[in-house]
C-alpha positions in Angstrom: -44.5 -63.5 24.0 -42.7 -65.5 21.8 -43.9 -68.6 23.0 -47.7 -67.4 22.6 -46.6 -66.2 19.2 -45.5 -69.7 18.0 -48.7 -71.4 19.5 -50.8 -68.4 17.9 -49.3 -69.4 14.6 -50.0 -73.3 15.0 -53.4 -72.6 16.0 -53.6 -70.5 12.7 -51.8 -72.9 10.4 -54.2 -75.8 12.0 -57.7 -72.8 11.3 -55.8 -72.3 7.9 -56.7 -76.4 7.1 -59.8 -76.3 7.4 -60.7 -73.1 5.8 -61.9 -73.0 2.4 -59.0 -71.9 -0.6 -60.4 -68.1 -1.2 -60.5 -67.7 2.1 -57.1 -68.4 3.2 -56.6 -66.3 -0.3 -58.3 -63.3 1.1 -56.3 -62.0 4.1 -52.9 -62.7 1.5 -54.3 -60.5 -1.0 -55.4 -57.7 1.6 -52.3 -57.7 3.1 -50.4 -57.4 -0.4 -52.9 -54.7 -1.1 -52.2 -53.4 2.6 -48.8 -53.5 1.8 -48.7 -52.0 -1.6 -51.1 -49.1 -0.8 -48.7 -48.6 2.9 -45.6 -48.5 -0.3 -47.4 -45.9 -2.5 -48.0 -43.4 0.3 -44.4 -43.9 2.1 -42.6 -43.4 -1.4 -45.2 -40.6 -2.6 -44.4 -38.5 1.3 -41.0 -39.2 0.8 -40.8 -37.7 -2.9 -43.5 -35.0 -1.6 -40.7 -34.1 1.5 -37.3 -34.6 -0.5 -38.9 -32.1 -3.5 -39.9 -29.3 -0.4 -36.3 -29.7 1.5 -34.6 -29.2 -2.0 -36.6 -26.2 -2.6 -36.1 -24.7 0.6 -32.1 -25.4 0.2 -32.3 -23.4 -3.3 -34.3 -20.8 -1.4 -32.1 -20.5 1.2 -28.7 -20.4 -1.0 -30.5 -17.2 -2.9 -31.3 -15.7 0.8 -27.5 -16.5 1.1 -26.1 -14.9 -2.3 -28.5 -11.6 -1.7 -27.0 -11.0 1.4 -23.5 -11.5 0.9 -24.0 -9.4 -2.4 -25.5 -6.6 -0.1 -22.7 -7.0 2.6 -20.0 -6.9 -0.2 -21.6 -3.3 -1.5 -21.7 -2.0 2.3 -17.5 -3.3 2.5 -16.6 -1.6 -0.8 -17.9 1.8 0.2 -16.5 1.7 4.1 -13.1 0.7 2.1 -13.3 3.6 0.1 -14.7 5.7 2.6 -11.8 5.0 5.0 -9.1 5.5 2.4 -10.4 9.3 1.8 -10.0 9.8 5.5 -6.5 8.6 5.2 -5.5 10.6 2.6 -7.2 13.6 4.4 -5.6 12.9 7.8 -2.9 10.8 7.0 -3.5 8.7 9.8 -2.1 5.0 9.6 -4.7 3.8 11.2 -7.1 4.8 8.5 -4.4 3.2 6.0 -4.8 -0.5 7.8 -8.7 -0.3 8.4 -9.3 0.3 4.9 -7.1 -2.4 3.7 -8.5 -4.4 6.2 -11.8 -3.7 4.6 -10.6 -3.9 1.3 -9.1 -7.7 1.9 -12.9 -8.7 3.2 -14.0 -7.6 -0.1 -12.2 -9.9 -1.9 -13.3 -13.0 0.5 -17.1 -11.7 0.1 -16.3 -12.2 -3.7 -14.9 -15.8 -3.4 -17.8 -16.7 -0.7 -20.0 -15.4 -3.7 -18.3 -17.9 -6.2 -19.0 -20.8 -3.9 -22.6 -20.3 -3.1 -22.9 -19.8 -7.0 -21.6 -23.0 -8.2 -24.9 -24.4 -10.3 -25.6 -21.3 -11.6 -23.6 -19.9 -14.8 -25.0 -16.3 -15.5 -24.1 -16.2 -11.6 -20.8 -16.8 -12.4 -20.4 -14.8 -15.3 -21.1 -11.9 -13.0 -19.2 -12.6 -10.7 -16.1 -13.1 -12.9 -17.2 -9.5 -13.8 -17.0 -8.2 -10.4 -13.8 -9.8 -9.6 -12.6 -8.0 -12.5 -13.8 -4.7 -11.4 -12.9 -5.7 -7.8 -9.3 -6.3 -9.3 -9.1 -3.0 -11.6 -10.4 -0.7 -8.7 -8.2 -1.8 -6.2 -4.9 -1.2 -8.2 -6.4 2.4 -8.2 -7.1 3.1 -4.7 -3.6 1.3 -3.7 -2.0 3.5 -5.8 -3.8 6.4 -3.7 -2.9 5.0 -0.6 1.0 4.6 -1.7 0.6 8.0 -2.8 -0.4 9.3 0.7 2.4 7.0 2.4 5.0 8.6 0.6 3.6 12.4 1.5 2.2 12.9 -1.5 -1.1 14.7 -0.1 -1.8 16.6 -3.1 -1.4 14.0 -5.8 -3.6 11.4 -4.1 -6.4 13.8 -3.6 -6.0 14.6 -7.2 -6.0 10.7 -7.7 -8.5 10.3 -5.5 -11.0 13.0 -6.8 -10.2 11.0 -10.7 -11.2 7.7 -9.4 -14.9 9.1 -8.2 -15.1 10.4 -11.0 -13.9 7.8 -13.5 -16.5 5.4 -15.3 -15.4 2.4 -13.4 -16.0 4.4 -10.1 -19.5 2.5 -9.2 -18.9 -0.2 -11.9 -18.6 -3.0 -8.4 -22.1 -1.2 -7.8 -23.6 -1.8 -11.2 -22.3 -5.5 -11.3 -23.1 -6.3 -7.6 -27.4 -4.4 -8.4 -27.7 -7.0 -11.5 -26.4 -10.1 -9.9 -29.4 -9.2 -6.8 -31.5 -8.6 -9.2 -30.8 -11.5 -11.4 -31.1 -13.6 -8.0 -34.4 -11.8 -6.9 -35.9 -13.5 -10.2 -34.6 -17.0 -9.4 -35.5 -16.1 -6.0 -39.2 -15.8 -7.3 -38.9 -19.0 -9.4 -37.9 -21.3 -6.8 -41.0 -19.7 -4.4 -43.1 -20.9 -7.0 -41.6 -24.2 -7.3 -41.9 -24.1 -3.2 -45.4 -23.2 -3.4 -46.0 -26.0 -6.2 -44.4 -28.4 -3.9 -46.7 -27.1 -0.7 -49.8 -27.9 -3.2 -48.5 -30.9 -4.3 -47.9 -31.9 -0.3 -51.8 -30.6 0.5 -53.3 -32.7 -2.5 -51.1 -35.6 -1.1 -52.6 -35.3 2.4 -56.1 -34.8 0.7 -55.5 -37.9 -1.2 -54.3 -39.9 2.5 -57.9 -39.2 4.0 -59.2 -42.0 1.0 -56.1 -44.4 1.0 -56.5 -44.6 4.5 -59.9 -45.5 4.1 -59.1 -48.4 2.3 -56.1 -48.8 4.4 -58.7 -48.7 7.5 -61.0 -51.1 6.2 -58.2 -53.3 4.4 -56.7 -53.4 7.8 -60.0 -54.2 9.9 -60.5 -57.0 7.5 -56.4 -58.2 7.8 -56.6 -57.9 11.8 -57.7 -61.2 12.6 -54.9 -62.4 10.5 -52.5 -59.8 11.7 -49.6 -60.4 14.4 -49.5 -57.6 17.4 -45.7 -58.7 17.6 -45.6 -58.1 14.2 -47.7 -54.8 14.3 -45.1 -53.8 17.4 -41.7 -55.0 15.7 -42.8 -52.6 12.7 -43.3 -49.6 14.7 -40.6 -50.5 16.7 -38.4 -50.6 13.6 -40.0 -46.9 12.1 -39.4 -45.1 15.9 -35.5 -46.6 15.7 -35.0 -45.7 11.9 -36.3 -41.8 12.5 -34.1 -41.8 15.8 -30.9 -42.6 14.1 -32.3 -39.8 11.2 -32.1 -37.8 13.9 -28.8 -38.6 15.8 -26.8 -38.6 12.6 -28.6 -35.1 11.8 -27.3 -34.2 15.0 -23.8 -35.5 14.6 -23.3 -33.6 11.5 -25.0 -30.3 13.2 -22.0 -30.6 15.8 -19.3 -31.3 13.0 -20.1 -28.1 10.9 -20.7 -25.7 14.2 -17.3 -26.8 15.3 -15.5 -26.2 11.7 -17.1 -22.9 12.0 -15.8 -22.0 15.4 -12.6 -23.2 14.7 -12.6 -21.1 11.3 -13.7 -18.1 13.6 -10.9 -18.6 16.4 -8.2 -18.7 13.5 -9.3 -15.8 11.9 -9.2 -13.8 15.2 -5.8 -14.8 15.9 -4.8 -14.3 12.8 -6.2 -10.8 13.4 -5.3 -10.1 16.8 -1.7 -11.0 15.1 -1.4 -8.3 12.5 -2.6 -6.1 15.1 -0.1 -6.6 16.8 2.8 -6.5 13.9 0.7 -3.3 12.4 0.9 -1.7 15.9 4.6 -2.3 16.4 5.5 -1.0 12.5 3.8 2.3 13.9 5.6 2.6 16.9 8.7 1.8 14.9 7.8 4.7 12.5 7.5 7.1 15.0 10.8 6.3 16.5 12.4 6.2 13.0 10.5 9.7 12.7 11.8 11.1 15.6 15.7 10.5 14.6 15.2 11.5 11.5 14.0 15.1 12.7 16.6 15.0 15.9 19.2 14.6 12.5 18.1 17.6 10.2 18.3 19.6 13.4 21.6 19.0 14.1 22.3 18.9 10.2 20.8 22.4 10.3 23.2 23.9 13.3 26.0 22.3 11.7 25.4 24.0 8.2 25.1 26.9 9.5 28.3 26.9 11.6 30.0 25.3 8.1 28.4 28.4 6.2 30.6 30.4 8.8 33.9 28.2 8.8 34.0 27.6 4.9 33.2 31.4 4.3 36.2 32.6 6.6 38.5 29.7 5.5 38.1 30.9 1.7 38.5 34.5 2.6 41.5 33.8 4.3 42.6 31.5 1.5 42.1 34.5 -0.6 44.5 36.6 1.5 47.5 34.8 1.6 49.9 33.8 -1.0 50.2 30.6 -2.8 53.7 29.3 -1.7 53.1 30.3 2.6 52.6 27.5 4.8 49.4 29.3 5.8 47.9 28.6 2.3 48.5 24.8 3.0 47.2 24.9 6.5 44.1 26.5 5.3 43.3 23.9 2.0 43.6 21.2 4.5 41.0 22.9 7.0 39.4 23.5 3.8 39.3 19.9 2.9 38.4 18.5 6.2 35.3 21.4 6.4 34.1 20.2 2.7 34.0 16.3 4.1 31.5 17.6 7.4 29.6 19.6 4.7 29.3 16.1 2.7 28.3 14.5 6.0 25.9 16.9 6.6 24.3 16.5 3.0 24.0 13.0 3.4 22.4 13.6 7.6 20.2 15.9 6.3 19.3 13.2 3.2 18.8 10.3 5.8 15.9 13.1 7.5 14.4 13.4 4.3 14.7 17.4 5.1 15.8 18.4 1.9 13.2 18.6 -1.2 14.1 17.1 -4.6 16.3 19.5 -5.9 17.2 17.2 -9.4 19.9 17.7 -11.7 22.3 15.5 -14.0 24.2 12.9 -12.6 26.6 10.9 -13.6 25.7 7.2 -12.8 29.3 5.5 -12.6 30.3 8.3 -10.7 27.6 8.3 -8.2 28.1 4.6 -7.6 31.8 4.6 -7.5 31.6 8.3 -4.9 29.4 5.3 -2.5 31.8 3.1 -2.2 33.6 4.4 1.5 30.4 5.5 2.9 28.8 1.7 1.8 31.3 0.2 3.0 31.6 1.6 6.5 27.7 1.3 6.5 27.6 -2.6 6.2 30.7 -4.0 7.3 34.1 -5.8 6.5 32.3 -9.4 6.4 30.7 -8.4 3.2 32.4 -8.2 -0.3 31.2 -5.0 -2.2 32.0 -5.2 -6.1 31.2 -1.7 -8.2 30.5 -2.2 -11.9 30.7 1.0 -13.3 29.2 0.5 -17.1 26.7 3.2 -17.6 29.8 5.6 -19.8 28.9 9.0 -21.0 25.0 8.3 -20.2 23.3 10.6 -17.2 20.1 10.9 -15.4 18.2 13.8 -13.8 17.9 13.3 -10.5 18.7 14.2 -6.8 21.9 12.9 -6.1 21.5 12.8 -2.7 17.7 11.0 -2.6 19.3 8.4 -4.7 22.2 7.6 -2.7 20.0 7.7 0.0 17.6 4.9 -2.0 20.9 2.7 -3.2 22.3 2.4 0.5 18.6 1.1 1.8 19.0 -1.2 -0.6 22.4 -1.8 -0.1 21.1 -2.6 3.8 18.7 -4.4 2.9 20.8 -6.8 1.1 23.5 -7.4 4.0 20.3 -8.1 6.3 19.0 -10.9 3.3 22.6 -12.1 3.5 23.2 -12.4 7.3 26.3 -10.3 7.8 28.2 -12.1 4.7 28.6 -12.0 1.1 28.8 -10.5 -2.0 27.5 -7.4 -2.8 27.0 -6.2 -6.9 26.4 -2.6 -7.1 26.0 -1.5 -11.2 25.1 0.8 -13.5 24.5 0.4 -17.1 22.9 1.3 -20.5 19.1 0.1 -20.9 17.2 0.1 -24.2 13.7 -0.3 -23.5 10.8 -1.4 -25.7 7.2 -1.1 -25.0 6.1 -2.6 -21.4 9.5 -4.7 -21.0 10.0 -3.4 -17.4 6.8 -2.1 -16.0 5.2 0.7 -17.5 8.3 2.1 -18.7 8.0 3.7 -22.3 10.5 3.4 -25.4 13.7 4.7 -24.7 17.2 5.2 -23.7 17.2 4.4 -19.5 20.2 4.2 -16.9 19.6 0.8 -15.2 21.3 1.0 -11.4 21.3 -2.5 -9.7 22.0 -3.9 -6.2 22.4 -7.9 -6.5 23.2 -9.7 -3.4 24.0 -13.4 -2.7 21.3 -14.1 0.0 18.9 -15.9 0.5 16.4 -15.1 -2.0 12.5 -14.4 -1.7 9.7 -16.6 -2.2 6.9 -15.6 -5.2 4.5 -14.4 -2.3 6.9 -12.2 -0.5 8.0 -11.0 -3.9 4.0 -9.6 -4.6 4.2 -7.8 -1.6 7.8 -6.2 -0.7 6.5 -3.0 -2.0 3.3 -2.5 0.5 3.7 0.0 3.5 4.5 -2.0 6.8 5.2 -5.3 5.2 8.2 -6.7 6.3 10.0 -10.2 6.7 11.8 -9.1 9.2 12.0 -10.1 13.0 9.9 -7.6 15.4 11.8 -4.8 16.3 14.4 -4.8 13.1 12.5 -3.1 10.5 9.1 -0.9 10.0 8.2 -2.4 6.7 9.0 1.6 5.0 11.9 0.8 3.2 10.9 -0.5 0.1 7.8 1.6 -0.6 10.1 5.0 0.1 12.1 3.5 -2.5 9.4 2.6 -4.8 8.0 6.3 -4.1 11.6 7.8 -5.2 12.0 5.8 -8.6 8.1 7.2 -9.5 9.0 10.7 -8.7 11.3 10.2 -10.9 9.7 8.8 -13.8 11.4 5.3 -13.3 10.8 2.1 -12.8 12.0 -0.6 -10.4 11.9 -4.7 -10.3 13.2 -7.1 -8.1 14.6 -10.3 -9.5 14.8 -13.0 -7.0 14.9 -16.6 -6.3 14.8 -18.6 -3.1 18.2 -19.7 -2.3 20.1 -17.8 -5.1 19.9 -14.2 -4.2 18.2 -11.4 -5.2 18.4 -8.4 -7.9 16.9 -4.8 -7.6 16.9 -2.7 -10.3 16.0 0.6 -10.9 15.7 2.0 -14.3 16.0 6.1 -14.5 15.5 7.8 -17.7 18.5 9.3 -20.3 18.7 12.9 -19.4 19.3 14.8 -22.4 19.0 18.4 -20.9 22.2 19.2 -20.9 21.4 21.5 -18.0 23.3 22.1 -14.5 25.0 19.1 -13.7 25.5 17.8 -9.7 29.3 17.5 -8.8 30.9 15.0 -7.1 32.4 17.1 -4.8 31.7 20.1 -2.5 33.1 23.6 -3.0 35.0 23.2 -6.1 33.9 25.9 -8.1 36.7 29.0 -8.7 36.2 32.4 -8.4 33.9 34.4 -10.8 35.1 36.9 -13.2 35.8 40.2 -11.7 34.3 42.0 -14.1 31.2 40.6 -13.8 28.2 43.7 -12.9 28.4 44.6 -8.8 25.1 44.3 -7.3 23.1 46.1 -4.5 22.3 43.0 -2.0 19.8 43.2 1.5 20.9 40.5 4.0 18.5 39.0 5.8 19.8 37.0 8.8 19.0 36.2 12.5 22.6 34.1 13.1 24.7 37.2 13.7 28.1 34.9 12.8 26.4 34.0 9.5 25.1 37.7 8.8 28.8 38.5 9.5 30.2 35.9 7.0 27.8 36.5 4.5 28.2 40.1 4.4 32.4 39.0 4.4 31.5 37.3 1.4 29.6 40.0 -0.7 32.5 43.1 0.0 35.0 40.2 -0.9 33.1 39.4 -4.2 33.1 43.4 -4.7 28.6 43.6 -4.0 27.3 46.5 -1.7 24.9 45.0 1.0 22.6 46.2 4.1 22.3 43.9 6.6 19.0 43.1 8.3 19.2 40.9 12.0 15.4 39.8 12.1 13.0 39.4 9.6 10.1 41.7 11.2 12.3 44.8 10.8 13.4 43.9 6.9 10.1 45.2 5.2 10.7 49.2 6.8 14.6 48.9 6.2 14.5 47.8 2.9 11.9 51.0 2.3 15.1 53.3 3.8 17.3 52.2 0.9 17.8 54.3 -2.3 19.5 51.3 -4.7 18.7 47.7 -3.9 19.1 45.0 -6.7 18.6 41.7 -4.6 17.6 40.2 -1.2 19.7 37.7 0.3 17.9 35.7 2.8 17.3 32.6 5.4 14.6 30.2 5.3 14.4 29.4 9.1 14.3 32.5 10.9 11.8 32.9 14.5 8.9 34.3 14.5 8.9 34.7 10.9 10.2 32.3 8.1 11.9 33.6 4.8 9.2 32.4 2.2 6.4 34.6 4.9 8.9 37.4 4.9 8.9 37.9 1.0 5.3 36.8 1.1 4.6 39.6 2.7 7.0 42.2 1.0 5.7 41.5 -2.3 2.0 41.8 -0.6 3.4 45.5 -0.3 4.3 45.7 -3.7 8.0 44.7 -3.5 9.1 42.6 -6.2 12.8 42.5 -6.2 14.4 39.3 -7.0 15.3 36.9 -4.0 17.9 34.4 -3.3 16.9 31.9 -0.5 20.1 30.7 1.7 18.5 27.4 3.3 20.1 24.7 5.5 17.4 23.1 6.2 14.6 23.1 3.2 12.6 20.0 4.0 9.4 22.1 5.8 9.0 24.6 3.1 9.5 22.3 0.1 6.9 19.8 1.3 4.4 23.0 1.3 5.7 24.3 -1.7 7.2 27.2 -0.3 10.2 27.1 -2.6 9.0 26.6 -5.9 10.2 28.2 -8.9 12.3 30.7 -6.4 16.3 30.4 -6.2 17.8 28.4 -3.6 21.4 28.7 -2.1 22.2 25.8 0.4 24.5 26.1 3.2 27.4 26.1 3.7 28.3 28.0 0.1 31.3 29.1 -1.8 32.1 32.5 -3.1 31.5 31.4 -6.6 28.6 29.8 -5.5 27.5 32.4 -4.0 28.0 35.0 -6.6 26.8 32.6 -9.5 23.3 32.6 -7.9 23.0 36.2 -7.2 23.6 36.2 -10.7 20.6 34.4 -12.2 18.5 35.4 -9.8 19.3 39.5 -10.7 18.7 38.2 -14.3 15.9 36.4 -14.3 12.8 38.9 -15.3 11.2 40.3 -13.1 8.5 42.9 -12.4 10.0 44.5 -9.4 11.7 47.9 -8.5 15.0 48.3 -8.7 15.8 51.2 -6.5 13.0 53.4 -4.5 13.7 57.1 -2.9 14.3 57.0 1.2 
């Protein structure tokens, strides 16, 4: 072929000499016209197809934005939808599948940002929503920290003031003008698509009369025309839209792989915290069921103290100062008041005690922990106790506390691997206006745990305080600590922060407010109180008790302390033996009873009409203070002194009440 070209184009150069000048002229200029018309239409198609794929990309990036829009709306209300289940069933699933739902939110919201780069109202509104995103989540994660910490009542309350608070469908608003404000640009860039499809038609209507001319151009140019020319060029136009088309391809593949690799990560990623979330529960169950196994046997052992303590003291009582009985009994005594102390604190760990607060002294709550921290983290570990906070005192619950400053005291041998120093301090805090959280003006106790550890990282610092989250290795830790502790310091009207930095240790403090009450104040020790004054008024007192050694003691007690009681051995016969008395000032009874609890006992005495005043004698409070059982009545925990005991009948016979005091047989 080549060979036939060459000869074809010596025949032509020799036809070429002997033709005359225009019209060897001719078939140049038709092929430049050939060639400049074949230009105009391959640059006008091009233009025509590169102005239609641009508008179809802008369409499609609106399709894009309207649906991740709609998709983000649809996420926000299953998030908020699965936190009120929560807080009505208190189920940690619920918990993790809304902030599951929650945390796609907030990538819907940055996959918004990115499709919305060339468009600045866009991201206005989007910098709104993320704003709204931001200011409605700290609300509903303070709901859901509310509900972890068995606060039912306070996050429904919570819960019903969010719905209800401007900002409740603000996300809605923001998210119904951005598809709206896309549904316009929508419509602009269909009309710019439908301009380009006219502009494409009156292209192809103009290629019916340039190819004309083409046609008879090229009819004319044939006879100078090359077929191996004519082939190379088609050749070249069928190669050049194959390798479009392979490198089309090649990128297809590239993208759909990133894509299914992004996938696979995310699902392991999910299929991970799974995994953690489902062990954190099974952890919290186990961690649940010691801590009821504990205020059980806290419970049996109060009321076998309540028995022991009660004889010891009216033996004390009997014998003389100087006999070697007197010294026996102070040191049973003594040993009896340390197994009540280790009850208190059993029954602490179970959480089976409700806040009961009162004023406490800061240095000498710190400096009471020192044996029992000590024996709770080991000899490898240096414990220093800085007690600065003088004469100031906060109102609290001794016991809760203690309980919060030894997890933290735990938590910092575990950050420290067995060794080190341990800082435990209290001291004086003035406060001004947002200095430590949301903490108002004023005079605060600040208690602190510093440790020499290792220190926490910024991220781990943002989320120590989240239910489940833990650094911890599988199997040592449910992720709980922290957020009970947080929960206790809000009860309480405080504030805590963690100071930390990697490789230098970490500082958690915890800043109570000044009590100035002046009220009760907790002491340091058990069973220290002394006798009453015996001339104090004698009192008419109905026993209710189902422990027949306790009834026994307790009745001890009341002849010892000069009172007149009735005994009663099971709540259901109380209501028609108290109606057999002539002269009753006060009952005297137990919470945990069978059959019948104390609180439904007086619940249903005063349903009858009976309003006498009422001292409760509890062990074990933890049921009926988380239903509220106890509020506002007096309590008497076990085991008790005889002062104890005869203080409270006091207040509670003269606080007012509406009741009867005595009633014929």
């Amino acid at each position: 072929m080549l060979g036939f070209s060459h000869g074809h184009d010596k025949v032509s150069d020799d036809t070429h000499d002997d033709l005359p000048r225009w019209r060897r002229l001719v078939p140049v200029a038709l092929g430049l016209a050939l060639t400049v018309a074949l230009a105009l239409l391959f640059i006008l198609a091009n233009n025509a197809a590169l102005d239609r794929e641009k508008a179809l990309d802008k369409q499609r990036r609106s399709y894009e934005v309207i649906a991740i829009a709609r998709n983000l709306e649809g996420t926000v209300a299953r998030a908020e939808s699965l936190l009120a289940r929560y807080v009505v069933s208190v189920d940690a699933k619920d918990g993790q599948r809304y902030t599951d739902e929650w945390r796609t939110a907030g990538t819907l919201i940055d996959n918004l940002w990115r499709s919305s780069r060339d468009d600045p109202r866009k991201r206005e509104l989007i910098g709104e929503l993320r704003t709204a995103y931001t200011e409605r989540a700290g609300t509903l994660n303070d709901i859901a920290l509310r509900t972890t910490y068995d606060q039912r009542l306070g996050a429904l309350g919570r819960l019903y003031e969010a719905n209800r608070s401007e900002n409740a469908d603000r996300i809605h608003r923001i998210l119904t003008v951005m598809i709206r404000h896309e549904m316009t640009v929508l419509d602009e860039r269909n009309e710019v698509l439908d301009l380009s499809k006219v502009k494409a038609d009156r292209l192809s209507g103009s290629y019916s009369l340039v190819g004309a001319a083409v046609l008879v151009a090229a009819l004319v140019a044939l006879w100078v025309a090359n077929s191996a020319f004519s082939e190379r060029r088609y050749a070249r136009r069928l190669a050049d839209a194959e390798a479009r088309r392979v490198d089309d391809l090649e990128i297809a593949v590239k993208n759909r792989t990133k894509e299914l690799e992004v996938a696979n990560g995310r699902l392991r990623t999910e299929m991970e915290e799974r995994a953690a979330a489902e062990e954190s529960l099974r952890q919290l169950h186990k961690m649940e069921a010691v801590g009821q196994l504990t205020g059980g046997i806290a419970h049996d052992f109060n009321n076998m103290l309540a028995v022991v303590l009660g004889g010891l003291e009216l033996a004390r009582r009997r014998v003389g100062d100087n006999s070697d009985a007197a010294r026996h009994i102070d040191n049973a005594m003594e040993g009896a008041n340390r197994a009540a102390s280790l009850t208190r604190r059993l029954l602490a760990f179970a959480r089976a005690e409700p806040l009961l607060p009162a004023e406490v002294d800061a240095d000498e709550l710190i400096q009471g922990m020192s044996e029992l921290i000590d024996r709770t983290i080991g000899d490898q570990i240096h414990v220093v106790m800085a007690p600065q906070a003088e004469d100031w005192r906060i109102w609290a619950d001794r016991h809760q506390l203690e309980n919060a400053l030894l997890n933290l005291c735990v938590n910092a041998r575990d950050a420290m691997d067995g060794k080190g120093i341990i800082t435990i301090s209290a001291t004086q805090a003035v406060l001004k206006p947002g200095e430590v959280g949301e903490c108002p003006t004023g005079d605060y106790v600040q208690l602190s745990v510093r440790d020499t550890g290792h220190g926490m990282t910024p991220e781990v610092l943002n989320r120590v305080f989240e239910p489940f989250f833990t650094t911890k290795p599988v199997g040592k830790g449910t992720g709980l600590g922290l957020s009970q502790v947080f929960g206790y310091v809000g009860q309480c009207k405080g504030e805590i922060r963690i100071l930390s930095t990697p490789g230098e240790g970490t500082d958690v403090q915890i800043f109570l407010p000044r009590s100035t009450r002046g009220g009760d104040r907790e002491a340091s020790r058990l069973f220290t109180e002394t006798a009453t004054d015996a001339t104090a008024p004698r009192r008419s007192v109905f026993v209710v008790e189902d422990d027949p050694r306790v009834l026994a003691a307790t009745v001890a007690a009341l002849e010892e302390l000069g009172h007149n009681s009735v005994s009663c051995d099971h709540p259901t016969k109380a209501a028609d033996l108290l109606d057999r008395q002539k002269q009753t000032d006060i009952i005297l009874t137990d919470v945990q009873m069978p059959e019948m609890t104390g609180p439904e006992m007086i619940a249903g005495m005063r349903a009858r009409g009976i309003t006498l005043p009422v001292l409760f004698v509890t062990g074990f409070a933890g049921d009926d203070a988380e239903a509220g059982l106890l509020d506002g009545e007096h309590v008497l925990r076990k085991p008790f002194t005889l002062a104890q005991l005869d203080r409270k009948i006091a207040e509670a016979t003269a606080a007012p009440t509406s009741g009867r005091q005595s009633e014929p047989a």
